[in-house]
C-alpha positions in Angstrom: -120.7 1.0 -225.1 -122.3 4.1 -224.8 -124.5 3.6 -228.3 -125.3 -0.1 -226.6 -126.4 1.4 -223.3 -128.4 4.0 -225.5 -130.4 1.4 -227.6 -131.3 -1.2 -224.4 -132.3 2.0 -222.9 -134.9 3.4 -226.2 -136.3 -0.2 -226.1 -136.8 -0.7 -222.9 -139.2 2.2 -222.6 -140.8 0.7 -225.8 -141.4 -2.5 -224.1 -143.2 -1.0 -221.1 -144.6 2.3 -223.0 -146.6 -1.3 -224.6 -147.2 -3.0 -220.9 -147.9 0.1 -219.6 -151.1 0.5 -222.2 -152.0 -3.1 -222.8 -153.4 -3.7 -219.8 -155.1 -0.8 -219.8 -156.7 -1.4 -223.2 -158.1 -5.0 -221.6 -159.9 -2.3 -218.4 -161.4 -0.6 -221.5 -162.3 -3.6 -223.4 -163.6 -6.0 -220.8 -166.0 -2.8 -220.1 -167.4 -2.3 -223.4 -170.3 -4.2 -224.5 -170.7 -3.8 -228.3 -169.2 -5.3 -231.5 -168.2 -1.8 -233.2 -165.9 -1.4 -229.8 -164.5 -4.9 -229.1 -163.4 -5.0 -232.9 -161.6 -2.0 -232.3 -160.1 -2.8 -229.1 -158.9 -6.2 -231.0 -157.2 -4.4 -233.5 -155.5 -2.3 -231.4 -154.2 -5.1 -228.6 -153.4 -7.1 -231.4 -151.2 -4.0 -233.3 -149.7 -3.5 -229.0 -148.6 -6.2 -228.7 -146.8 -7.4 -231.6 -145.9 -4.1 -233.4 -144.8 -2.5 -230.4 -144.2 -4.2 -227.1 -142.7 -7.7 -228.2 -140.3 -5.9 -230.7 -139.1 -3.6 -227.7 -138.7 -6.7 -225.9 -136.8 -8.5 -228.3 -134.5 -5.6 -229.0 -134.3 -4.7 -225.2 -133.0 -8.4 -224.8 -130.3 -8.3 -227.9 -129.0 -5.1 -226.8 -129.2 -6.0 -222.6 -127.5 -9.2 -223.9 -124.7 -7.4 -225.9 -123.7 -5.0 -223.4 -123.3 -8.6 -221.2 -120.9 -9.8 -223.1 -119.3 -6.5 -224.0 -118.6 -5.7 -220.4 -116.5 -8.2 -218.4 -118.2 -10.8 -217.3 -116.0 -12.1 -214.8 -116.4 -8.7 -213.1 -120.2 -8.9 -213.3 -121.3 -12.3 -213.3 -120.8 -12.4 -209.7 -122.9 -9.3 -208.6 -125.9 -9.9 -206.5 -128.2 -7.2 -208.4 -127.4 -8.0 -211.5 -128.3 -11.9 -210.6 -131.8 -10.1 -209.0 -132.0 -8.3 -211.8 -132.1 -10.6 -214.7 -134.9 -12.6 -212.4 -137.1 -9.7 -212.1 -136.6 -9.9 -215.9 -137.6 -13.4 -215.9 -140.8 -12.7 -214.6 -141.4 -9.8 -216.3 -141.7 -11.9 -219.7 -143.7 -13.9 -217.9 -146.0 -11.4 -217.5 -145.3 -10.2 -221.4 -146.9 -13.6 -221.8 -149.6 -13.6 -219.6 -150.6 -10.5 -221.7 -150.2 -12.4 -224.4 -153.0 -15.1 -223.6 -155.2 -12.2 -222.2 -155.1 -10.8 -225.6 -155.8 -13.8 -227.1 -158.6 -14.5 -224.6 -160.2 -11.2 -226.0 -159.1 -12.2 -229.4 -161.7 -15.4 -229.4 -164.1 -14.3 -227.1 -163.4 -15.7 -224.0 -162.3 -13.3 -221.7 -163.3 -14.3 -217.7 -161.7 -11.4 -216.1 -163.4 -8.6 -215.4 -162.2 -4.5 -215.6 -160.9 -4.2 -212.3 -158.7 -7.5 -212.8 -157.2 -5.5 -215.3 -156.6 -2.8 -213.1 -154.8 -4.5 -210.8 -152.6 -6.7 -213.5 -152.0 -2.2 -214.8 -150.2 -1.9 -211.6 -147.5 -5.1 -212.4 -145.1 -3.4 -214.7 -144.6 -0.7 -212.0 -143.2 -2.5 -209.5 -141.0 -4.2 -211.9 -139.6 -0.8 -213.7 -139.2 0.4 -210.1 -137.1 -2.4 -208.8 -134.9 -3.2 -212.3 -134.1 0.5 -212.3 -133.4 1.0 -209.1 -131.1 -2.4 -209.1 -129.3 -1.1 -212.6 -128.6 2.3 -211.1 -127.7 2.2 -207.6 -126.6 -1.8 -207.7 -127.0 -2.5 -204.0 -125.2 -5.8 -203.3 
């Protein structure tokens, strides 16, 4: 269990190492204003996103998934933060896919949002690392 435990944790910090940056990419991108740059800052969203952060999520999911099923179920299925938990997790893909159609905004050209959008959407992850951790650790209800 402990090896389980070990692997949801190492991809987990993958996965938001990735939303962490991405966002933080689109501040630097939506503020540059030449080719040589936003060809660059492509490459590197592109490389993010789906060499790093939606592998981590994946594998974050498969292991989060496994330990589920490993532990009892019938012990935890009826705990309230693990319940709030797996919805903050809900909307935390939704927001791995809400980075996904920023990217591919940037991708074709069509970004509307401007650098301190992006700045605020940096701050999202935070809140959700915050409150999943603090629900896995000290499980409140």
């Amino acid at each position: 269990m402990l090896w389980l435990k070990a692997l949801h944790l190492i991809f987990m910090v993958t996965w938001f190492a990735g939303l962490f940056y991405l966002p933080r990419l689109f501040v630097y991108h939506a503020m540059s204003d030449d080719e040589i740059s936003h060809e660059r800052f492509k490459i590197m969203e592109r490389k993010l996103f789906f060499g790093i952060m939606t592998p981590g999520m994946i594998l974050t999911f498969v292991f989060g998934i496994w330990m589920l099923i490993s532990y009892d179920w019938a012990i935890y299925g009826h705990s309230g933060w693990l319940h709030l938990k797996l919805a903050l997790l809900g909307f935390l893909v939704i927001y791995h896919i809400f980075c996904g159609l920023w990217l591919s905004d940037f991708k074709h050209d069509r970004n509307r949002h401007s650098h301190v959008y992006f700045r605020w959407m940096n701050e999202v992850p935070v809140l959700f690392l915050v409150a999943i951790i603090l629900l896995a650790v000290v499980k409140p209800f």
